[in-house]
N, C-alpha and C positions, 0 to 999 in steps of 0.2 A: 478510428472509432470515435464516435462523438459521444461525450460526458453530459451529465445533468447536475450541475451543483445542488439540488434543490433535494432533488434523489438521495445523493449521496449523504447530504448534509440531516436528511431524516432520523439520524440514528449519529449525532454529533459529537453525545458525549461520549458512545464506544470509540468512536473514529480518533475521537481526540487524547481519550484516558491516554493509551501506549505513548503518542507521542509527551506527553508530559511526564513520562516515568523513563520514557529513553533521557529525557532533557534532565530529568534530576540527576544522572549519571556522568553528564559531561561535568568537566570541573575549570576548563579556561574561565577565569575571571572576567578578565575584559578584551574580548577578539575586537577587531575592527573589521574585517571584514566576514559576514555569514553567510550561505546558499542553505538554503531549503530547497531538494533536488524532489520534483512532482510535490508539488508547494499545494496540488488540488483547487479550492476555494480560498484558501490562507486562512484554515483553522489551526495549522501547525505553525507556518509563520507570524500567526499572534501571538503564540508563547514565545519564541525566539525575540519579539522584538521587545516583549515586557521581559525577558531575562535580562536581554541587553540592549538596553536603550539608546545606547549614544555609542551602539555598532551601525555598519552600512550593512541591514540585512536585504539579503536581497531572492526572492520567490522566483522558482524559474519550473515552467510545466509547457508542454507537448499543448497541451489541450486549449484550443479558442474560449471555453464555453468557462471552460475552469479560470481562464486567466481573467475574465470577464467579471466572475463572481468575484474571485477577489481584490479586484479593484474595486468592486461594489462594497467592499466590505468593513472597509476603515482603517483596515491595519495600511499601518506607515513603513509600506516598504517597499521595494523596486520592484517591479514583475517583469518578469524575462522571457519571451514564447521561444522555448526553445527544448528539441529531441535530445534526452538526458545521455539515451544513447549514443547519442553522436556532439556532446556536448565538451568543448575545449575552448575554455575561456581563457584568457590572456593576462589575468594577474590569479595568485593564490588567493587561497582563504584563510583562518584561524578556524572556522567548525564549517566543516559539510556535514548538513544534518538531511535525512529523510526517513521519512514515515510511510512506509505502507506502499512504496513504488517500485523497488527494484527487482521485485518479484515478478515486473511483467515484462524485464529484461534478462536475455539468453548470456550464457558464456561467463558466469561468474569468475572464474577463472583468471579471465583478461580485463574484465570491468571493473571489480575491485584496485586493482593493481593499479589501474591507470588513472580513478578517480583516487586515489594516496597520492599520485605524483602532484594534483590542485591543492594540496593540503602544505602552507607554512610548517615547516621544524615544532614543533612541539603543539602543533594543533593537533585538529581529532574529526575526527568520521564516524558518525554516529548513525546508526539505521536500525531500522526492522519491519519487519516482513511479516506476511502471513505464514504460519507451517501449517496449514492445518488440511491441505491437498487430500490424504489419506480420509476425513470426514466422512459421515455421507451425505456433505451439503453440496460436496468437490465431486464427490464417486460418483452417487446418480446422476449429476449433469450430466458425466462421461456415458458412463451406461447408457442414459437414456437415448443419448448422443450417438453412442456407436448402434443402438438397435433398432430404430426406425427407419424411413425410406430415405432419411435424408443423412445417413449415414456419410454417403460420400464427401457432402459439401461438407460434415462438421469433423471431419479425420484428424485434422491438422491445425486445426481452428487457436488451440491453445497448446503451450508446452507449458510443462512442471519445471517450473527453475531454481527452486527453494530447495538447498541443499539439508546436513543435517550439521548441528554445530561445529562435530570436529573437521567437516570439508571444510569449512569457513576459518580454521582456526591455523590448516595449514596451509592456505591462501595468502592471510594477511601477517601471518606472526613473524616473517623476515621484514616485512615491511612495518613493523611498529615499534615502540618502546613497552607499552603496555597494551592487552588486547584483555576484554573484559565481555564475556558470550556469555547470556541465560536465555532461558524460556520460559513464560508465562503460560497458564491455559486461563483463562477466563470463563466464568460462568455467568455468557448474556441470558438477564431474563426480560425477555420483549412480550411485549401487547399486541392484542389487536389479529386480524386474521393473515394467515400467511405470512410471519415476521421475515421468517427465514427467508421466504422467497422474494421478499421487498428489501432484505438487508442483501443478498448478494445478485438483486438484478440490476445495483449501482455500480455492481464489481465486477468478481468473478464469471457473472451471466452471459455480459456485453457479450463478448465475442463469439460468443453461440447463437443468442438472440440474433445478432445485426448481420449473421452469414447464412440469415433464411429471413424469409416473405412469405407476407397472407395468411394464410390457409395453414401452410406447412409452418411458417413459425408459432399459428397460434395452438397446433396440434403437439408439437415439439413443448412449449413453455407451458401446456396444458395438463400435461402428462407426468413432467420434471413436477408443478407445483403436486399433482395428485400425489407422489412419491413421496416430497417432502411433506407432506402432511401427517404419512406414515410414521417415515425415519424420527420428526420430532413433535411428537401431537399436543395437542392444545389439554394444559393441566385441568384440576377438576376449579382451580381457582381463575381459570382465565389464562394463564400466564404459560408460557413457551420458555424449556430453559434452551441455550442454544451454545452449547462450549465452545470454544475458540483459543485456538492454539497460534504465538508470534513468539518468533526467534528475533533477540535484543544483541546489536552486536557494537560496541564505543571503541574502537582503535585508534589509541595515542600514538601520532606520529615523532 
């Protein structure tokens, strides 16, 4: 699936708040080596590199278009195109940090586990995720998704991989020293028309979107937008509140 930095980066400062409140939670001093795992444009990798300036941080993302953007971008750090999925690099780190990517990988179970073994003795794994699947910004894509003619092609299109905190807790708690799980709900209040459907058609959309054409896709995202107009309607001030729920998870190794 191909990404739009530009898209995504529309709405910067929600995208970025979490990662800088996951980042106030890590407490290594001085690591020498960092990963920012779906590094996106390197809106999370700038906070990493002004935490730790004289670490080797280094941005590593799946996506051409993302890795693109943040070379474009100024921050001073290594970018690495590479599937996080299937990703085994060949020295440790002191912090694996990610914001907002591992929710569009399957099988937590064996991914956690195996992203701890990249992690140096007393570093840390720090993430979070979107929870907020249950929504109805999550539901009606599905809905709308399973009820029209294009049903078939959109069946399988996405899985739900976003556990609830105590799955996560007895995942990594043999494998840590200290393990530290919350959750946030945020209340976005966005402008302008359609917020909601311009904030998750950088996201969650894609892969509904990009598994139809023409006609059928524009009847499909035409219908989803009508919906969401309903689920969260425009205040008498202008203004769209639009809640948002991330599970915060910093596991010291």
């Amino acid at each position: 699936m191909s990404w739009d930095p530009k898209i995504y980066m529309a709405f910067a400062d929600e995208r970025t708040r979490p990662a800088g409140e996951l980042l106030s939670r890590v407490t290594n001093a001085d690591p020498k080596r960092v990963a920012d795992l779906g590094c996106g444009p390197g809106n999370s990798t700038g906070l990493l590199v002004a935490r730790w300036p004289n670490a080797d941080v280094e941005g590593i993302e799946s996506s051409q278009e993302m890795i693109a953007g943040a070379k474009a971008s100024g921050v001073k750090a290594r970018w690495t195109l590479a599937d996080v999925a299937h990703w085994s690099p060949s020295q440790r780190y002191d912090v694996i940090f990610s914001n907002a990517t591992l929710q569009w990988l399957d099988d937590h179970r064996h991914l956690l586990p195996r992203l701890m073994g990249y992690i140096e003795d007393g570093g840390t794994f720090a993430f979070q995720m979107p929870r907020n699947f249950d929504a109805p910004s999550h539901v009606l894509m599905r809905e709308v998704a399973a009820s029209g003619p294009w049903s078939a092609k959109l069946r399988d299109v996405r899985k739900l991989n976003v556990g609830e905190p105590g799955f996560y807790f007895d995942i990594l708690a043999e494998h840590t020293a200290s393990l530290d799980i919350w959750e946030t709900s945020y209340l976005q209040v966005m402008e302008g028309d359609d917020p909601v459907y311009r904030w998750v058609s950088a996201t969650g959309l894609r892969p509904f979107a990009q598994a139809l054409e023409g006609e059928e896709r524009e009847a499909y995202l035409s219908e989803y937008r009508r919906r969401l107009r309903e689920a969260y309607p425009k205040r008498a001030d202008g203004k769209t509140l639009f809640p948002f729920q991330r599970i915060f998870i910093v596991a010291k190794k």
